[in-house]
C-alpha positions as CSV (number, residue, x, y, z in Angstrom):
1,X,-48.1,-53.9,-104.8
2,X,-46.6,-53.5,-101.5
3,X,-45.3,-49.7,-102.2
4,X,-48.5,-49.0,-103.3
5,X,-50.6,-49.8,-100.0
6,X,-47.6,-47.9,-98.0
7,X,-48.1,-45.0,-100.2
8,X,-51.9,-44.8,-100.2
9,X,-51.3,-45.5,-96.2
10,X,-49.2,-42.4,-96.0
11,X,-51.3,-40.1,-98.0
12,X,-54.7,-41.2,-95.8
13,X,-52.2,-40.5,-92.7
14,X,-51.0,-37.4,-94.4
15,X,-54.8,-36.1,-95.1
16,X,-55.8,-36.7,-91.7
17,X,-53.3,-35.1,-90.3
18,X,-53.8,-31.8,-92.4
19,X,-57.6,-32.1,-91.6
20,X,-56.5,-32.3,-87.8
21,X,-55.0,-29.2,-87.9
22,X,-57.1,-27.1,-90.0
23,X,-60.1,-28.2,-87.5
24,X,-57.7,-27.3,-84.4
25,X,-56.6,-23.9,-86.1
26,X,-60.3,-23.1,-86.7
27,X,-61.6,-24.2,-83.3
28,X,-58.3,-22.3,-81.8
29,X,-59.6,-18.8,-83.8
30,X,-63.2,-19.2,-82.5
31,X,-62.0,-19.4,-78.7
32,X,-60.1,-16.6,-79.4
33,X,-63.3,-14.6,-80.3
34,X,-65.2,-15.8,-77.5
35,X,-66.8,-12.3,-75.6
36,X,-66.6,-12.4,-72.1
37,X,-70.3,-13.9,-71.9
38,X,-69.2,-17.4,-73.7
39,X,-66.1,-17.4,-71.1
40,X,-68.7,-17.0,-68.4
41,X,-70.1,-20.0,-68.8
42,X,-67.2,-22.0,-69.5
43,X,-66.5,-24.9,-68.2
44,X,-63.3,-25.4,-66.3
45,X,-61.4,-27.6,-69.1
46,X,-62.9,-25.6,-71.6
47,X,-61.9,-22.0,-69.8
48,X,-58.0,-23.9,-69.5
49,X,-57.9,-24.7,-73.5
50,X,-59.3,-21.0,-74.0
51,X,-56.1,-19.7,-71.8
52,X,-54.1,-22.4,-73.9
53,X,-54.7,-20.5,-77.1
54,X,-55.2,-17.5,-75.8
55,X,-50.8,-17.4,-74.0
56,X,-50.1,-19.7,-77.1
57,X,-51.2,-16.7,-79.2
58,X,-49.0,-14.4,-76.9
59,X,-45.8,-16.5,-77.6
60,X,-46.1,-18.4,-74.6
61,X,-45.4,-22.2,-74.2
62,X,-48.4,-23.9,-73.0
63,X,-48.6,-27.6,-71.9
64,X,-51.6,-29.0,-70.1
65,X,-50.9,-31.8,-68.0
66,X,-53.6,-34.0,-66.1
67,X,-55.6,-33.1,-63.4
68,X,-56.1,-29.5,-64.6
69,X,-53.1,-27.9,-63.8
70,X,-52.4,-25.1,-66.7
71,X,-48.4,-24.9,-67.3
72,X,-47.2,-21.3,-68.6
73,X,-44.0,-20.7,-69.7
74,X,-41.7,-19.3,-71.9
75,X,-37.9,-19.6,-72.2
76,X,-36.2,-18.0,-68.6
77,X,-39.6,-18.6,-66.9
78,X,-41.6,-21.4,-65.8
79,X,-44.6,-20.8,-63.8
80,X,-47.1,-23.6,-62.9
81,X,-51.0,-22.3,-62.4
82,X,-53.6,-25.6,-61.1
């Protein structure tokens, strides 16, 4: 009885999970699309998640960090932009 509830909890965790991602993936392609009239009227946590996916896409590192300040980097380089 008990493996059965830890399995059906990992499967609903498993599910989620996979629905998580398919959702970011699919928001993540739609900012990538936006024209430069949806990026106009951005706002400024939106504008940071479209330069998120949009160096992610590029091969860069991206973390945000609080208080809006973007972090870009990739390997040798580490450049903070906020």
């Amino acid at each position: 009885m008990i493996f059965t509830i830890i399995g059906l909890a990992a499967a609903v965790f498993l599910i989620s999970k996979i629905i998580r991602e398919r959702k970011r993936v699919a928001w993540r392609n739609t900012v990538l699309m936006s024209g430069i009239n949806q990026i106009d009227v951005m706002k400024g946590e939106h504008f940071e998640l479209f330069l998120k996916a949009l160096f992610e896409q590029r091969g860069y590192i991206v973390e945000l960090t609080p208080k809006s300040n973007l972090i870009i980097s990739t390997q040798q380089f580490l450049k903070g932009i906020g």
